[in-house]
C-alpha positions in Angstrom: -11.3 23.3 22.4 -10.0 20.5 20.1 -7.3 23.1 18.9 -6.6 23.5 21.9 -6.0 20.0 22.9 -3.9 19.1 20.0 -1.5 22.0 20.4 -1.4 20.5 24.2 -0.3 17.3 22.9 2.3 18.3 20.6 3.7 20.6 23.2 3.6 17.8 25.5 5.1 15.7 23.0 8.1 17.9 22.3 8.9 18.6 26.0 8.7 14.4 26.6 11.6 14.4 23.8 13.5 16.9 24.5 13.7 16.1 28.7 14.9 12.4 27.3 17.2 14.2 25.4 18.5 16.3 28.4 18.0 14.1 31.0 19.5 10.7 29.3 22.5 13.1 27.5 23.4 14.1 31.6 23.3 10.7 33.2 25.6 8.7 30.4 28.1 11.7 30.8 28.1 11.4 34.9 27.9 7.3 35.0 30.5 7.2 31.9 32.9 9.5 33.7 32.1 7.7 37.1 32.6 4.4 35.7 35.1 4.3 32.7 36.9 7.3 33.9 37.8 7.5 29.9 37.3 10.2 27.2 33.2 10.7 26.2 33.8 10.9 22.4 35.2 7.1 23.1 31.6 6.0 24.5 29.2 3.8 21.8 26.6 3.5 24.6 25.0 7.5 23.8 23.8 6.1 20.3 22.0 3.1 21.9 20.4 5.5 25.0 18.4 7.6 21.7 17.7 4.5 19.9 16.3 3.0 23.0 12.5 5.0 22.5 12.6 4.0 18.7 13.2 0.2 19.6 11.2 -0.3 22.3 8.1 1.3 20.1 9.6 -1.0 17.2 9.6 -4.2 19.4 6.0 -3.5 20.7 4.1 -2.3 18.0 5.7 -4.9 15.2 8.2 -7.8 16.7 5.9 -8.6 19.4 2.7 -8.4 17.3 4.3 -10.5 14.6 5.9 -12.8 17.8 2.5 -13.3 19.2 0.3 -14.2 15.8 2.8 -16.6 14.9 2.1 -18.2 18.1 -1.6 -17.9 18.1 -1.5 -19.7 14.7 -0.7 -22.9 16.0 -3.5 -23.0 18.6 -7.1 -23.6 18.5 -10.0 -20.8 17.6 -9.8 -19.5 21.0 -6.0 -19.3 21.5 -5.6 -21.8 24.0 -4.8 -25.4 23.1 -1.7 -26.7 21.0 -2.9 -27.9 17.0 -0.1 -27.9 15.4 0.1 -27.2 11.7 -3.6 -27.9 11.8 -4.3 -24.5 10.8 -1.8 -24.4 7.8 -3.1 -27.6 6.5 -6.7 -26.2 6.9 -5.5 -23.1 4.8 -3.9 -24.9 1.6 -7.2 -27.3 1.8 -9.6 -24.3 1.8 -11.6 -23.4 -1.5 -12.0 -19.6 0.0 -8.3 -19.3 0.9 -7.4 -20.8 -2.7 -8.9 -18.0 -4.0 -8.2 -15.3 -2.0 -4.6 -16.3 -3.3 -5.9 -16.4 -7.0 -7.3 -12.8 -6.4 -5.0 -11.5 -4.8 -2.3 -12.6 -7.8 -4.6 -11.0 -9.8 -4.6 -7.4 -7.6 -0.8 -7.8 -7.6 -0.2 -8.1 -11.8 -3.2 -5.6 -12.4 -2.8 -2.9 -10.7 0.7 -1.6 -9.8 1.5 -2.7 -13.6 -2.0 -0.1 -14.7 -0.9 2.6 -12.0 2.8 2.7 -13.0 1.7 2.7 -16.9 -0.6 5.3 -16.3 1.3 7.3 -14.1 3.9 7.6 -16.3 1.9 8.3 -19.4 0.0 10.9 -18.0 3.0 12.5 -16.1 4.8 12.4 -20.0 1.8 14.1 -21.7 0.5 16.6 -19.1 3.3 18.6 -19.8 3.0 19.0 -23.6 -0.3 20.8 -22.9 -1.5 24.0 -21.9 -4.2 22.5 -19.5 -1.6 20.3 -18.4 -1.5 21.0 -14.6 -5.5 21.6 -14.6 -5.3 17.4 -15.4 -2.6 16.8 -13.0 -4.8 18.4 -10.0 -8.1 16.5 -11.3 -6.6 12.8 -12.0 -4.4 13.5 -8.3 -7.8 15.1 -6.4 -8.9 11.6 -5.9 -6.0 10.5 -3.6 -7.4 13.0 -0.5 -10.4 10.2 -0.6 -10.4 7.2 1.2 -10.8 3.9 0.1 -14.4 3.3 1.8 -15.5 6.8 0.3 -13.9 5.7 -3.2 -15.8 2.5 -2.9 -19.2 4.6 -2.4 -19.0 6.9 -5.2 -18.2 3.7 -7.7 -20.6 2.0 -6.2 -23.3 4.8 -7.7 -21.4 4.2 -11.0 -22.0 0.2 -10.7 -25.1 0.5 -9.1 -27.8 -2.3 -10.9 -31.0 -2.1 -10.8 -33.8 -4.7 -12.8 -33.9 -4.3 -16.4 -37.9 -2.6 -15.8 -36.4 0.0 -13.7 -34.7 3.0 -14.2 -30.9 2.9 -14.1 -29.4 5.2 -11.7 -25.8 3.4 -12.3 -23.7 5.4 -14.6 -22.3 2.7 -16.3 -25.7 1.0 -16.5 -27.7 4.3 -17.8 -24.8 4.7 -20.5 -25.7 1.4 -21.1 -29.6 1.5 -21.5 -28.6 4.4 -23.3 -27.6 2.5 -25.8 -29.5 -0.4 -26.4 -27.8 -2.9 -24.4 -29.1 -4.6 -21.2 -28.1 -3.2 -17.8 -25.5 -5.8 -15.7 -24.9 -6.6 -11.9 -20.6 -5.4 -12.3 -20.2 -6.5 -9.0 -22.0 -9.6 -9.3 -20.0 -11.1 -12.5 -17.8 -13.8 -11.3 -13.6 -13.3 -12.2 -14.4 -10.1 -14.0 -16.0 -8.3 -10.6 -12.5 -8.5 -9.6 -11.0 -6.0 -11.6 -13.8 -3.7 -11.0 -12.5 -3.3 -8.3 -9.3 -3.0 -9.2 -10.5 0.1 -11.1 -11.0 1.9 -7.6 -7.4 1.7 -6.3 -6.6 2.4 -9.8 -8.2 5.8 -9.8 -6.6 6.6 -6.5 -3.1 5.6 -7.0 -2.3 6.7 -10.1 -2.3 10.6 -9.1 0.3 9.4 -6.5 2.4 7.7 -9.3 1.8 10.7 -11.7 2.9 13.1 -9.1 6.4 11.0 -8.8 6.8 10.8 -12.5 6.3 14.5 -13.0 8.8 15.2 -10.5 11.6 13.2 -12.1 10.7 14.0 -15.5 12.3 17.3 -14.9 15.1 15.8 -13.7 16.1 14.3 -17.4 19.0 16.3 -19.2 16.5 18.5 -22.0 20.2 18.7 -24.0 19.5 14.4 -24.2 16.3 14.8 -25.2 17.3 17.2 -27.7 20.3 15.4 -29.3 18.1 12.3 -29.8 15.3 14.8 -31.9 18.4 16.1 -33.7 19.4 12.5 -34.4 15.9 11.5 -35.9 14.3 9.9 -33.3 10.9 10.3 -33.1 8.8 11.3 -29.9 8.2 7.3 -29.1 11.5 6.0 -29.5 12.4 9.0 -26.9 9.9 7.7 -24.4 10.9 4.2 -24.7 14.7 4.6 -25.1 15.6 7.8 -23.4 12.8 8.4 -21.2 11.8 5.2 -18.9 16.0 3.5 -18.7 16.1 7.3 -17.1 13.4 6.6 -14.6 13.7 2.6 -13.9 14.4 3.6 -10.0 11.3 5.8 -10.1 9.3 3.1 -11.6 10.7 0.3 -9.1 10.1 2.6 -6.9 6.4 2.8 -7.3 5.7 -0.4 -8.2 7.1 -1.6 -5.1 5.4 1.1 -2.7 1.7 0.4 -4.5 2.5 -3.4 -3.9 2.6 -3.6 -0.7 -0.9 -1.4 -0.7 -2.3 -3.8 -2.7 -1.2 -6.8 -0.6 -3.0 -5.1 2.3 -6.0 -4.2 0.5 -9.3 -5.0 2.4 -11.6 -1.7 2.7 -12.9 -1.5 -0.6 -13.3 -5.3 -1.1 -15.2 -5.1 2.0 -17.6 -1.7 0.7 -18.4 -3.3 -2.4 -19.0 -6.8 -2.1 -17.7 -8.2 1.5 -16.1 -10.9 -0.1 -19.2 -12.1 -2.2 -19.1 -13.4 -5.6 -15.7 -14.9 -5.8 -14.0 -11.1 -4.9 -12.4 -12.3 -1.7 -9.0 -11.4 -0.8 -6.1 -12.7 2.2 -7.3 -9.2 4.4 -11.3 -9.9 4.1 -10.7 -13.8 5.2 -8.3 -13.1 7.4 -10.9 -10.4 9.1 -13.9 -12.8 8.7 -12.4 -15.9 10.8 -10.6 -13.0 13.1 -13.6 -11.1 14.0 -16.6 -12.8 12.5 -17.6 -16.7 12.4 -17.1 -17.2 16.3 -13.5 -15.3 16.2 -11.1 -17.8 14.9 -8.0 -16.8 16.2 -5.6 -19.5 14.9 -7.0 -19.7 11.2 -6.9 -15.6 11.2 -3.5 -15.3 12.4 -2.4 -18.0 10.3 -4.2 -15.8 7.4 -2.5 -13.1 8.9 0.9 -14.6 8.4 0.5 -15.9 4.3 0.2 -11.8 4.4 3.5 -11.4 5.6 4.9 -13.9 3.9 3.9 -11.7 1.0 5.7 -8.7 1.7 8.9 -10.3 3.2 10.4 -10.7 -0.5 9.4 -7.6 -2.0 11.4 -6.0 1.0 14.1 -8.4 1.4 14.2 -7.5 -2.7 14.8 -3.7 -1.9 16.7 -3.9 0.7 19.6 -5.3 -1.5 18.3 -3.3 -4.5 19.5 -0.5 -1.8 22.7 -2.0 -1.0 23.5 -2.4 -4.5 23.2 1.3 -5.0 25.1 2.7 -2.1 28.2 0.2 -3.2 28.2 1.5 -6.4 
């Protein structure tokens, strides 16, 4: 029955776009011809008719949104009286929003840098060895996780437990195992941070491997060659020949598991909910949202530092990609 009722959806789907198509394509020719009386391949107003679906969806799902938390971010907790910049004053005064900044700084150097480096470094080497692709499927498997499911499993491998019980931690037993005292990861101030860091670490970088390993075949082999013929050794090749050849690859990645990481909140929230000094902008931002008596003006104003974070990483790309097409 659920099969059944997707392939009824789809359907239903493709018969809604192509009727607009029909339908729309049929009345601009008869009110164009009834109206302008003037040739139809003249007429700009068919382009704006099939953009009309895409920019009403557009103007729903992000202008108003965006519209409508800017608003509620200068009104009171329950969205109805004026407070002014109250809530932005509130923000730069508040200890957990201070660092919620600090960590999320910390997310943004850490890990696209460890992805990218990783991604990259296994791509390069997977393919010098016969196993190579048996790797590449194992270090890429753990992108069909989510981030809550990722968050469970290393939450077995952090797991703490008293120093008179038995570990059942990985990373504690390993420890036990050798003498040393088991710790509460989690729990350790500044450095719980990037273990969690190590989570979205272990997702992403199969993504960013799977890029790499894509353009590395792109390079010229007869460059490669030329350079081993010239005496250079196997690291001068990666630094000199091989990453200037891949820059837009790597800006590339960077940029897309940026923006992830500025929107990261569901493993933050599995493995600590903010405790211990591991908040980040998404977590407050749900806590005085949704939590706290539902603080509608401080979360939106949350809401909108987010923003703010993303707006020049894409304002950055978009005339990275205006650059290229003048060229």
């Amino acid at each position: 029955m659920p099969l059944l009722q997707f392939f009824i959806y789809v359907s239903s789907g493709i018969l809604v776009c192509i009727l607009y198509y029909v339908l729309a394509n049929h009345l601009h020719d008869y009110f164009y011809k009834k109206f302008y009386k003037s040739n139809l391949q003249d007429s700009k107003l068919r382009a704006w008719i099939f953009l009309a679906p895409a920019l009403i969806i557009l103007f729903i799902f992000l202008i108003y949104p965006v519209a409508e938390t800017t608003r509620l971010s200068f009104l009171d907790n329950h969205g109805r009286e004026f407070k002014g910049i109250n809530n932005y004053i509130w923000a730069i005064n508040d200890s957990d929003f201070r660092q919620s900044i600090f960590n999320n700084f910390l997310w943004l150097i850490v890990v696209p840098t460890s992805c990218t480096f990783l991604g990259l470094t296994i791509a390069a080497l997977a393919d010098r060895v016969w196993w190579g692709v048996i790797a590449k499927s194992l270090i890429f498997m753990p992108m069909a996780i989510s981030f809550v499911g990722a968050s469970v499993i290393w939450k077995f491998v952090y797991e703490y437990r008293g120093p008179e019980n038995d570990q059942i931690g990985l990373l504690n037993a390993i420890m036990v195992y050798f003498g040393a005292s088991p710790q509460a990861w989690i729990a350790i101030p500044f450095w719980n941070n990037f273990f969690l860091m190590v989570i979205m670490i272990w997702i992403q970088t199969g993504l960013a491997m799977v890029i790499f390993s894509a353009a590395l075949r792109a390079i010229p082999e007869e460059t490669i060659e030329a350079a081993r013929i010239d005496g250079a050794g196997e690291v001068r090749i990666f630094f000199f020949i091989i990453i200037p050849f891949l820059s837009e690859t790597i800006l590339v990645i960077w940029t897309t598991i940026t923006i992830l990481v500025l929107k990261v909140f569901d493993i933050v929230l599995a493995m600590t909910n903010g405790q211990w000094g591991t908040e980040v902008l998404a977590n407050l931002m749900f806590d005085w949202m949704f939590r706290g008596g539902g603080d509608s003006g401080r979360g939106s104003t949350i809401a909108l530092f987010i923003m703010l974070g993303v707006i020049p990483i894409m304002i950055w790309n978009l005339r990275r990609f205006k650059m290229e097409d003048n060229k």
